[in-house]
C-alpha positions as CSV (number, residue, x, y, z in Angstrom):
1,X,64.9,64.9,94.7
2,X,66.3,67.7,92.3
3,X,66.5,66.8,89.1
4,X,70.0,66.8,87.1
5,X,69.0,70.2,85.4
6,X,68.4,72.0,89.1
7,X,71.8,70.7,90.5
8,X,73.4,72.1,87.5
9,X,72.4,75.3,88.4
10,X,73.1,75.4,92.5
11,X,76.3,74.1,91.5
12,X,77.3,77.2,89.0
13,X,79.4,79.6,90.4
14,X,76.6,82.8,89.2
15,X,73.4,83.7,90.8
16,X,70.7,82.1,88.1
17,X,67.2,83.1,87.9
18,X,64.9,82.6,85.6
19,X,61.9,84.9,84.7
20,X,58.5,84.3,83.1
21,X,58.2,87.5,80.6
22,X,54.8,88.5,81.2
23,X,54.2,89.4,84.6
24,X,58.5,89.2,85.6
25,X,57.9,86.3,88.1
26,X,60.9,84.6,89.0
27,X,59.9,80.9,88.3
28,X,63.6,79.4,89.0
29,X,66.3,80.3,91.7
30,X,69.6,78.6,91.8
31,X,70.6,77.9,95.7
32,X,73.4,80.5,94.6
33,X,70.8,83.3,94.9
34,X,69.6,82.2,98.2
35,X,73.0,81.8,100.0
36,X,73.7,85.7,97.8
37,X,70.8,87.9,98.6
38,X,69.6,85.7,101.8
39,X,66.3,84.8,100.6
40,X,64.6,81.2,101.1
41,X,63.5,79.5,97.9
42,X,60.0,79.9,98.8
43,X,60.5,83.9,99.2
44,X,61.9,84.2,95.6
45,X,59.6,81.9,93.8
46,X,57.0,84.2,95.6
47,X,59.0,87.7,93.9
48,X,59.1,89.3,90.8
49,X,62.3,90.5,89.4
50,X,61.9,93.7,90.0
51,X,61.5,93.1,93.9
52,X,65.6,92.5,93.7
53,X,66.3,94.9,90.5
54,X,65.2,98.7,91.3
55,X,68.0,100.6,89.6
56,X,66.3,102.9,87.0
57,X,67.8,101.5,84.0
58,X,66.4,98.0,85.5
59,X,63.1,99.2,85.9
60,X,63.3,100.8,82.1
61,X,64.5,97.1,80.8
62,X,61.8,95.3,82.8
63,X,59.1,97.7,81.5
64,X,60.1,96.8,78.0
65,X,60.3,93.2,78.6
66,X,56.9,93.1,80.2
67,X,55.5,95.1,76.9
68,X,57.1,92.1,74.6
69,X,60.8,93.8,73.4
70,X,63.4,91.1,74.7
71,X,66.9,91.8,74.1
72,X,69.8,90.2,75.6
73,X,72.2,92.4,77.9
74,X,75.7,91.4,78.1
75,X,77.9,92.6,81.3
76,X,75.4,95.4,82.8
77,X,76.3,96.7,86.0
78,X,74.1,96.9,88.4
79,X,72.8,96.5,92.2
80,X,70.4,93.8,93.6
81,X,68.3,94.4,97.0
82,X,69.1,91.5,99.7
83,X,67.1,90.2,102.4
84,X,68.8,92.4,105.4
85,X,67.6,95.4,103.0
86,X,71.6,95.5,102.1
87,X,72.6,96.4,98.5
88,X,75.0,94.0,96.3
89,X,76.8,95.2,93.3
90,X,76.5,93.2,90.8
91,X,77.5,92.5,86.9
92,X,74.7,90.7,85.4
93,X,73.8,89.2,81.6
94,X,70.6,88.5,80.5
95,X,69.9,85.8,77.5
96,X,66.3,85.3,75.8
97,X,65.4,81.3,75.7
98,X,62.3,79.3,74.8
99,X,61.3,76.5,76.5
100,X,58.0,74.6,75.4
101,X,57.0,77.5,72.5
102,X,57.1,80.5,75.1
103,X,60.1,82.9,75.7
104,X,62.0,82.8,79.4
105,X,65.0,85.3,80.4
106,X,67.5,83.8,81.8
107,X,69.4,86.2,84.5
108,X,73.1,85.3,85.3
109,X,74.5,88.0,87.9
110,X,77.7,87.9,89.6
111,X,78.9,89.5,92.9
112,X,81.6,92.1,92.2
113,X,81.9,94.5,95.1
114,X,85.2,93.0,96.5
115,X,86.6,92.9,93.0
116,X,86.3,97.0,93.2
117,X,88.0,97.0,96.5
118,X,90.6,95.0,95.3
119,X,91.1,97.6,92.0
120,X,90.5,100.7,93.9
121,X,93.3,99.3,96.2
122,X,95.4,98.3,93.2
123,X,95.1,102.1,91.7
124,X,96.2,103.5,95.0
125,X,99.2,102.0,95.3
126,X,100.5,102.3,91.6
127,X,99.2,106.0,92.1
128,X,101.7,106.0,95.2
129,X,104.8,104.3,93.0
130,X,104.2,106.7,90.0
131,X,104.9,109.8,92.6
132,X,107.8,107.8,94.1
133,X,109.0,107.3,91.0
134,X,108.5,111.4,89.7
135,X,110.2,112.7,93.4
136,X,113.4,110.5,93.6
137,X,116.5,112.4,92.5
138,X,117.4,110.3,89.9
139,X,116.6,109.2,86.4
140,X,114.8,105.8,86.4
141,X,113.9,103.3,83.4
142,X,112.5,100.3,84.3
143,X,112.7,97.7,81.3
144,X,110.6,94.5,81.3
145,X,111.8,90.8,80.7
146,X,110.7,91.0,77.2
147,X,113.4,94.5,76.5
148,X,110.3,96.4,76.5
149,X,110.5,100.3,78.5
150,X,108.1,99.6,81.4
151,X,108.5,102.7,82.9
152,X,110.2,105.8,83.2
153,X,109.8,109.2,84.9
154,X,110.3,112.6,83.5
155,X,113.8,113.1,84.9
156,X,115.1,110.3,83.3
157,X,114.0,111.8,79.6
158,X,114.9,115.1,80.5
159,X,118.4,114.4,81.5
160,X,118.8,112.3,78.4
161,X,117.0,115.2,76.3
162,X,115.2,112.5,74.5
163,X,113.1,114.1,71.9
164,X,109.4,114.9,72.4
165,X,108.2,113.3,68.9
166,X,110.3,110.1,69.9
167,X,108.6,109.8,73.4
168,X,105.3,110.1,71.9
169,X,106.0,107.3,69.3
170,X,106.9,104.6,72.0
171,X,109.6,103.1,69.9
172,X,111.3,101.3,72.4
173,X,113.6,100.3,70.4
174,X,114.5,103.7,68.9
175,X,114.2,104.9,72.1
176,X,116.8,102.7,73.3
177,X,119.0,103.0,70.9
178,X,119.4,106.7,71.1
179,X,120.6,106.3,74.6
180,X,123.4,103.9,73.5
181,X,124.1,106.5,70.2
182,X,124.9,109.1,72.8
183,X,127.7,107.6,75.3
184,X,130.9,107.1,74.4
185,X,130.7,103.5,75.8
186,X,127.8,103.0,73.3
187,X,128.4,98.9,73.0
188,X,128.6,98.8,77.2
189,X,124.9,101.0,77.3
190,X,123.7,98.4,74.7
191,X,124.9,95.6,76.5
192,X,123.7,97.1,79.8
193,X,120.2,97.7,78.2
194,X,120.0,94.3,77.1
195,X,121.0,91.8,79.9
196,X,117.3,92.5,81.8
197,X,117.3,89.0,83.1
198,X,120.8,89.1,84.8
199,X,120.6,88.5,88.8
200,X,123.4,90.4,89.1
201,X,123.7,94.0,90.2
202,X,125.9,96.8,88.3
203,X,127.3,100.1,88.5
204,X,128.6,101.8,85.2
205,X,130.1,104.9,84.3
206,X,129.1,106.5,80.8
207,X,130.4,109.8,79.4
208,X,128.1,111.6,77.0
209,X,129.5,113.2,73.7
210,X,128.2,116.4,74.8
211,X,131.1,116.1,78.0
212,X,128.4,115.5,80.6
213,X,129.4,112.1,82.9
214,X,126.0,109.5,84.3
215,X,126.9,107.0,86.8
216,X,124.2,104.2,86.2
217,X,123.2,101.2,89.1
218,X,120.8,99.1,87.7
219,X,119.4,95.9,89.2
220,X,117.3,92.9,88.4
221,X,113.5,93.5,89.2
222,X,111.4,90.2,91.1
223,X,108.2,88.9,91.0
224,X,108.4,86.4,93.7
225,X,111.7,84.2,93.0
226,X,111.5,85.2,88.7
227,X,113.3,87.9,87.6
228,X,110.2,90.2,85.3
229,X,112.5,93.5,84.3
230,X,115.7,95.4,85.3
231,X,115.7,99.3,87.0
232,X,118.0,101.6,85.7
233,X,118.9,104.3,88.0
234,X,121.0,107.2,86.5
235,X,122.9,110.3,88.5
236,X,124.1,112.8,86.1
237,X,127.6,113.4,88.1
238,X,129.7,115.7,85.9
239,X,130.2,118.2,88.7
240,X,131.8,115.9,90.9
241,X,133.9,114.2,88.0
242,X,135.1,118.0,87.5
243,X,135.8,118.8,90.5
244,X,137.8,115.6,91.0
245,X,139.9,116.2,88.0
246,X,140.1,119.6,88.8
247,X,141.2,118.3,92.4
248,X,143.3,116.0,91.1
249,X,145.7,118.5,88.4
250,X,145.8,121.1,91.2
251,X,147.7,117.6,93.2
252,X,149.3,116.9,90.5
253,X,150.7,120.4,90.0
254,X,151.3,120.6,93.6
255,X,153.6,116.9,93.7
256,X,155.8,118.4,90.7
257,X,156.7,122.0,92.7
258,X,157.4,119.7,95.9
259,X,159.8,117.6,93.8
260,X,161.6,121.2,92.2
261,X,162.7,121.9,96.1
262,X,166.0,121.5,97.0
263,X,167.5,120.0,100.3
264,X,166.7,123.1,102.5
265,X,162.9,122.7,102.1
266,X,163.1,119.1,102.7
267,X,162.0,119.7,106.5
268,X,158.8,121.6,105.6
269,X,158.2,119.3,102.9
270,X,157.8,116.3,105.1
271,X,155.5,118.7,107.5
272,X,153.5,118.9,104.4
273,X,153.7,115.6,103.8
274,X,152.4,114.7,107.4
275,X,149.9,117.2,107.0
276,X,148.6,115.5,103.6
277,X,148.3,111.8,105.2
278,X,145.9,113.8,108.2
279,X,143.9,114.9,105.6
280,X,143.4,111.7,103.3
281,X,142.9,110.0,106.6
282,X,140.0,112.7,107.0
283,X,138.6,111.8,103.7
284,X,138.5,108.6,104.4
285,X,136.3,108.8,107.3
286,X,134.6,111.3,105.6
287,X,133.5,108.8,103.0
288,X,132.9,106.2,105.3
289,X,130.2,108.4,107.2
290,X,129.0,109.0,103.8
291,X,128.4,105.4,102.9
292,X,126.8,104.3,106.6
293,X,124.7,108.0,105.6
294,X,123.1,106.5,102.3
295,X,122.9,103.1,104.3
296,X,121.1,104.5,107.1
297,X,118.6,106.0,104.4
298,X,118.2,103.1,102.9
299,X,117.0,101.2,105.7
300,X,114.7,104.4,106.8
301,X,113.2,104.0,102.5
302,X,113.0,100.1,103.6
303,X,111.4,100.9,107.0
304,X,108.7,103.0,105.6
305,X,107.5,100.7,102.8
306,X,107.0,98.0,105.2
307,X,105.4,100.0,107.2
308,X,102.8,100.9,104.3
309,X,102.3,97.5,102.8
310,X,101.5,96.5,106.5
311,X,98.8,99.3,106.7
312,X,97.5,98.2,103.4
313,X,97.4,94.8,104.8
314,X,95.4,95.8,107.6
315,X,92.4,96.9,105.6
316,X,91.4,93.7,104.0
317,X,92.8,91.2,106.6
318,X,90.3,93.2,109.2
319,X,87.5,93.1,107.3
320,X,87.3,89.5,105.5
321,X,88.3,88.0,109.5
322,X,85.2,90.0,110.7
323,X,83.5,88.2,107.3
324,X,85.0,84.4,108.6
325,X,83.6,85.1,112.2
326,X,80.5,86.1,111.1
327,X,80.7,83.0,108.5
328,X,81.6,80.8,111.2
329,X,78.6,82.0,113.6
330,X,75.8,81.6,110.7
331,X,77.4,78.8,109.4
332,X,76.9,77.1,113.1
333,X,73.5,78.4,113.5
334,X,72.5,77.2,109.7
335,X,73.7,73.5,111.0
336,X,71.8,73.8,114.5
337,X,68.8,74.3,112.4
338,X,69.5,71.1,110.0
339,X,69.4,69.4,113.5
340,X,66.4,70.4,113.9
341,X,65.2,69.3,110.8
342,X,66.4,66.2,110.9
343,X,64.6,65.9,114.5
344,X,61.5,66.0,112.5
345,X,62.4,63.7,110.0
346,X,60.9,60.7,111.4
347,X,57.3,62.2,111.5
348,X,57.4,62.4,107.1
349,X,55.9,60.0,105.4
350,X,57.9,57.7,104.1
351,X,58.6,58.6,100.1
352,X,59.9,61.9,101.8
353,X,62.1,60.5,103.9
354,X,63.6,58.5,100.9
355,X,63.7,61.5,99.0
356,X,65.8,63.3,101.9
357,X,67.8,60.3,102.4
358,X,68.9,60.0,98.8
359,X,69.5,64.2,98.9
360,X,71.9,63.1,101.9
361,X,74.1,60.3,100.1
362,X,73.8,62.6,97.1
363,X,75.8,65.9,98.9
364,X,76.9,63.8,101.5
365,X,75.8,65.8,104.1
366,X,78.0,64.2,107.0
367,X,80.9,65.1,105.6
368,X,79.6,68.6,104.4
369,X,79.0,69.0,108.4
370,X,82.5,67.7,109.0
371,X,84.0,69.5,106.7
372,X,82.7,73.2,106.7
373,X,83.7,74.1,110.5
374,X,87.5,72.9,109.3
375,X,87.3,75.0,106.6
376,X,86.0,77.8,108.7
377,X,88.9,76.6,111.3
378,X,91.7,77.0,108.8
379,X,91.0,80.0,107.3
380,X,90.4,82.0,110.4
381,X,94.2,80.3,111.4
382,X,95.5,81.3,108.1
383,X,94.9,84.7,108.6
384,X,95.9,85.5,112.0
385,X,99.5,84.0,111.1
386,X,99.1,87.0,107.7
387,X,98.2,89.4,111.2
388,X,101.3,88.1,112.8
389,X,103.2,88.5,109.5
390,X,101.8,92.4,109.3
391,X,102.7,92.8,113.3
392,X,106.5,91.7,112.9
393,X,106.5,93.9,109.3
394,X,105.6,96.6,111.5
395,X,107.7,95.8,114.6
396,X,111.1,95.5,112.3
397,X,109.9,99.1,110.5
398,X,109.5,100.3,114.3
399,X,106.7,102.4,112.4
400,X,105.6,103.6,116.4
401,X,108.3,105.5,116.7
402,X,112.1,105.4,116.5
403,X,112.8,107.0,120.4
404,X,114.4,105.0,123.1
405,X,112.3,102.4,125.1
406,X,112.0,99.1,126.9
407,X,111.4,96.5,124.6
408,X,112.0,92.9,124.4
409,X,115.4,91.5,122.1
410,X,113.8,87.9,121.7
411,X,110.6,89.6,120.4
412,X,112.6,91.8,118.1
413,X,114.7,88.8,116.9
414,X,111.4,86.9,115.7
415,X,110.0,90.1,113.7
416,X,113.7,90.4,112.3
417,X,113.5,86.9,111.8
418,X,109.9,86.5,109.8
419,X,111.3,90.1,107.7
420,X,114.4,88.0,106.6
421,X,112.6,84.6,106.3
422,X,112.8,84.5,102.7
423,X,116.5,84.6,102.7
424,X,117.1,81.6,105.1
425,X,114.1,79.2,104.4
426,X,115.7,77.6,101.5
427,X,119.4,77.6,102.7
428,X,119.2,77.0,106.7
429,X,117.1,75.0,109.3
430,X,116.4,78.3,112.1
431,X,116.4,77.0,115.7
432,X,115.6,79.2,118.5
433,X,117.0,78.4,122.1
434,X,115.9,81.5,124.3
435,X,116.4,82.0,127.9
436,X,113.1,84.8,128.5
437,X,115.6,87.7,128.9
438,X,114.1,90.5,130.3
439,X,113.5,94.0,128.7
440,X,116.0,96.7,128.2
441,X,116.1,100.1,127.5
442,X,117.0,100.6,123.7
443,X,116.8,101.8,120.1
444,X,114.6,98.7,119.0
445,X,114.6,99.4,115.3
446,X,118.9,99.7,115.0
447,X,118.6,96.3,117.1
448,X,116.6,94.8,114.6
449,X,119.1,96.1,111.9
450,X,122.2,93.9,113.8
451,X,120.1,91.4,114.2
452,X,118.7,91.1,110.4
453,X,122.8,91.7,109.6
454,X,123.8,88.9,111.4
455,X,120.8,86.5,110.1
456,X,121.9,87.6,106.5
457,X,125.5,87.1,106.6
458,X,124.9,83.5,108.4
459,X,122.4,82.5,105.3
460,X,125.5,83.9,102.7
461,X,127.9,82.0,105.1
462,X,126.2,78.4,104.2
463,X,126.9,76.9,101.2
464,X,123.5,74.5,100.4
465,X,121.8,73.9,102.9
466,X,122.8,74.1,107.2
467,X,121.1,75.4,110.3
468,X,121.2,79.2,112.2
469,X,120.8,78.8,115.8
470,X,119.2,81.6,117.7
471,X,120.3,82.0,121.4
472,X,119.5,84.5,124.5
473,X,120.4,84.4,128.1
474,X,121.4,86.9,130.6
475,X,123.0,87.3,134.1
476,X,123.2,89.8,137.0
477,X,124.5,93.0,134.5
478,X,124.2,91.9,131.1
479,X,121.7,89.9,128.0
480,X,123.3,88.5,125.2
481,X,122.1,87.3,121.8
482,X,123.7,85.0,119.9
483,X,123.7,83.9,116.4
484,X,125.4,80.6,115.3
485,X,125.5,78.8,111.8
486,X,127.0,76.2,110.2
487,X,128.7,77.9,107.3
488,X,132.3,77.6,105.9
489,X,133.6,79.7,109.0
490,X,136.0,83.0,108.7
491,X,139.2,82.5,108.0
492,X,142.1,83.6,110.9
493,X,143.5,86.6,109.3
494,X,140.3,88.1,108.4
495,X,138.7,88.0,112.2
496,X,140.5,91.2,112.7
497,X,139.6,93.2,110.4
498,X,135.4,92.0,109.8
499,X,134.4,95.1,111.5
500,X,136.5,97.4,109.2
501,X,134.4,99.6,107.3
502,X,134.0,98.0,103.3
503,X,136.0,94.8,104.3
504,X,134.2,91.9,103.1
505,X,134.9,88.3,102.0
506,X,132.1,88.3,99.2
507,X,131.9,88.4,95.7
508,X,132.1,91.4,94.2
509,X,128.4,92.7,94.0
510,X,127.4,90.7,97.1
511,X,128.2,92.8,99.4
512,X,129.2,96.8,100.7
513,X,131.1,95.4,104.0
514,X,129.1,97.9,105.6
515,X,126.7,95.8,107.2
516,X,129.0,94.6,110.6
517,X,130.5,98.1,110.3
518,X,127.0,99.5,111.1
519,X,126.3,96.6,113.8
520,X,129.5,97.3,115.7
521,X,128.6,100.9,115.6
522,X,124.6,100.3,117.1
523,X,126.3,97.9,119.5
524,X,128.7,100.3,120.9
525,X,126.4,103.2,121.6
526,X,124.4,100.9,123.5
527,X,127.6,100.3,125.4
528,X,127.6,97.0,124.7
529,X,129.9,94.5,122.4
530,X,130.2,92.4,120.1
531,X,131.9,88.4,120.2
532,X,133.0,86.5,117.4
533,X,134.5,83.0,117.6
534,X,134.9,80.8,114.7
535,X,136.1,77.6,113.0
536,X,136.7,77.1,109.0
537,X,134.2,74.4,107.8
538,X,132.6,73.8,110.7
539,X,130.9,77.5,111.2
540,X,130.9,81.1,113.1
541,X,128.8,82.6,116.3
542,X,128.1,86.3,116.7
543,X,127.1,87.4,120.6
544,X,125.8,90.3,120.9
545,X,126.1,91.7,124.6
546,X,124.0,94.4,126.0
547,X,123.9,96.4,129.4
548,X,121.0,95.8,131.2
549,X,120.9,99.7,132.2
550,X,122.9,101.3,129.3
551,X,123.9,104.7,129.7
552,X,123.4,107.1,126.9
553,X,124.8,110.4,125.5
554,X,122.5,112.5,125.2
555,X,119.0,111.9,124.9
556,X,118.6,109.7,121.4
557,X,121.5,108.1,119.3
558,X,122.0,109.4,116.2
559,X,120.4,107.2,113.4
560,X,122.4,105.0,112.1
């Protein structure tokens, strides 16, 4: 049986070897080392040191050691040799002991090539938010939870004209303060700056001293479900606060020469009158297109970054499942051959097969064999739902194209529905009744937009906590999808007008009213409709109804 100090050692989370000085014999191997580098225990006890260490600044430090000079090394990078002639990098410290009178070095190495992966993946990604960050059009600050400037690019301090010596100092404070000492609304910017915590969202207007105008949206920054920092995102708008003034004296001027007329220009001053009303009417619509516009872009900006986290997904999910498989496989083959040992156990004599027995209760090897193909079991489950996770990221992004196709509306609905997850787990109970409709040709991706709409306003709709059902069916012309919850319903004399551009029953900051706007518009240039019914207090169904041979204009819809 191994003795208390050797199961210290196989149960350390470092490979452990120890070395006799004079000819660099490894006299001691933690099991660590063998389940590392693949060797047996007999193989290493047979080794030197140097039969695993051959970079040259290991041969160097062995060459002194084996001449007398022992010094201790203290996180040295390096690379060991394994049994399938493979290379592991490795950081590894080395400590001078003495046991019984004569000197021993005791090697510690740990395995760090995924942790590289992991930071070269790490320095790709900030790399790719820094030039985000440098190519958007407007000035960003990013301040952290603690009112400390996490980031900002070099719009934002070149629109502000903050001074070069003042940048270089990192005085956030100072920083910040010379924003605020340069706005007219100098206690709002402080205020602003300040409230980094605040879940809500805000839009501010703040007029320079030097006549310039910055509209400002900032909004609370997550980690998870905590709020870590607040983005700042500032449009220097002056031009278009111009224009509007300059637009709004030249009506100003034009409303007092209308009013000097007398009676006889009455008739042409209603024709310019009706003329006026066309026009605002045009305006109108011209900012509504405007608004779906930035929208639209915003679901493309939202589309794309799934899309790239799902690719950067990919990479390690492939690889550490091949890993698992390839676990599971040796890990199956390592316990056919402890069968086979245990075949042979009867023909030991008698004080070995105590010794093995004890070593049995000890690890409680049963269990270990129970145990490790579960483990295997789960982990291998565990990441293909992380692949299925990835799939439907990609699905909702539509990052295969955005052209029309067949495609399924139940399958889109459950990658709209894993997308959204996080906003109905903790207020609704999702149940999914479909009826295996069959494909139609479609836009998938401005599907999966009405659908994630609907799923969103039925999680706002509920109060605590309720349940969204999800429903699909078809008949000889048509498929539907429907989407039910068990909110606080819609109100008589609002069902009329949900589908108005801007309309909504939110809070202020909860809402654009663009969102069944946008849905009613997808809808429609399918050719298809949408239903409402719905009862105060008891809840509200959305159906969705589809051709099931839509005819277009044209050859694509315009994104919407």
């Amino acid at each position: 049986m191994k003795n208390l100090q050797q199961l210290m050692l196989d149960h350390s989370p470092n490979m452990m070897l120890l070395v006799e000085p004079g000819d660099l014999r490894i006299v001691v191997a933690n099991r660590v080392v063998e389940q590392t580098l693949g060797y047996s225990e007999e193989q290493l006890l047979s080794m030197s040191i140097t039969d695993i260490e051959s970079s040259l600044q290991d041969v160097f430090y062995w060459e002194d050691v084996r001449n007398g000079q022992y010094l201790d090394i203290d996180a040295q990078q390096g690379e060991y040799h394994c049994a399938d002639a493979s290379l592991l990098t490795v950081t590894k410290f080395v400590r001078v002991i003495h046991h019984e009178g004569a000197p021993l070095l005791l090697v510690q190495a740990r395995d760090i090539g995924h942790e590289r992966q992991v930071e070269d993946a790490l320095e790709q990604t900030l790399s790719q938010l820094q030039a985000t960050l440098e190519s958007t059009g407007n000035g960003i600050l990013v301040i952290d939870w603690h009112g400390k400037i996490a980031s900002m690019n070099r719009l934002f301090s070149k629109m502000w004209e903050i001074p070069e010596d003042l940048l270089l100092s990192r005085d956030d404070a100072a920083i910040l303060e010379f924003l605020a000492g340069h706005v007219e609304e100098a206690d709002l910017c402080r205020t602003r700056l300040q409230e980094v915590v605040d879940r809500n969202e805000a839009e501010d207007l703040f007029r320079l001293k030097d006549g310039r105008v910055f509209e400002c949206r900032s909004r609370p920054q997550y980690l998870g479900e905590r709020i870590i920092g607040r983005v700042f995102g500032y449009t220097d708008i002056t031009e278009r606060k111009l224009a509007e003034e300059a637009l709004r004296e030249s009506r100003d001027r034009l409303e007092a020469r209308v009013l000097e007329r007398t009676v006889d220009l009455q008739r042409a001053n209603q024709t310019l009158q009706t003329e006026k009303a066309r026009q605002e009417d045009l305006i109108k619509k011209l900012g509504e297109a405007q608004s779906q516009l930035l929208q639209s872009e915003k679901m493309a900006s939202i589309g794309v970054l799934a899309a790239g986290v799902a690719h950067e997904i990919n990479n390690p999910v492939g690889f550490v499942n091949s890993n698992l498989g390839t676990l599971q496989r040796y890990a199956q083959d390592m316990l056919r051959l402890l069968d086979a040992y245990e075949q042979l156990e009867p023909t030991l004599a008698p004080a070995d097969q105590q010794d093995i027995a004890r070593l049995k209760k000890e690890i409680d090897a049963a269990y270990l064999r129970e145990d490790l193909g579960n483990l295997l079991a789960e982990s291998l489950d565990g990441l293909e739902r992380v692949k299925r996770i990835v799939q439907d990221m990609k699905e909702f992004s539509h990052v295969d194209g955005g052209g029309r196709q067949h495609a399924s509306l139940e399958t889109g609905l459950d990658s709209t529905l894993n997308v959204v997850w996080n906003e109905l787990k903790y207020k609704a109970e999702v149940i999914k009744q479909y009826g295996a409709i069959p494909s139609i040709e479609c836009f998938p991706s401005q599907l999966n937009q009405v659908f994630m709409n609907l799923l969103i306003n039925a999680a706002h709709a509920i109060a605590e906590r309720g349940r969204i059902t999800l429903r699909t069916g078809h008949d000889a012309h048509n498929v539907w999808v429907e989407v039910e919850d068990t909110g606080k319903g819609i109100q008589a004399e609002h069902l009329g007008r949900i589908f108005e551009p801007f309309f909504t029953t939110k809070q202020v900051g909860k809402g654009t009213g663009l969102g069944l706007s946008l849905s009613y518009g997808i809808v429609q240039k399918h050719g298809g409709r949408i239903e409402v019914r719905s009862e105060l207090n008891i809840g509200t169904v959305f159906k969705v109804v589809l051709p099931l041979h839509p005819v277009f204009d044209g050859a694509d819809l315009p994104a919407m």
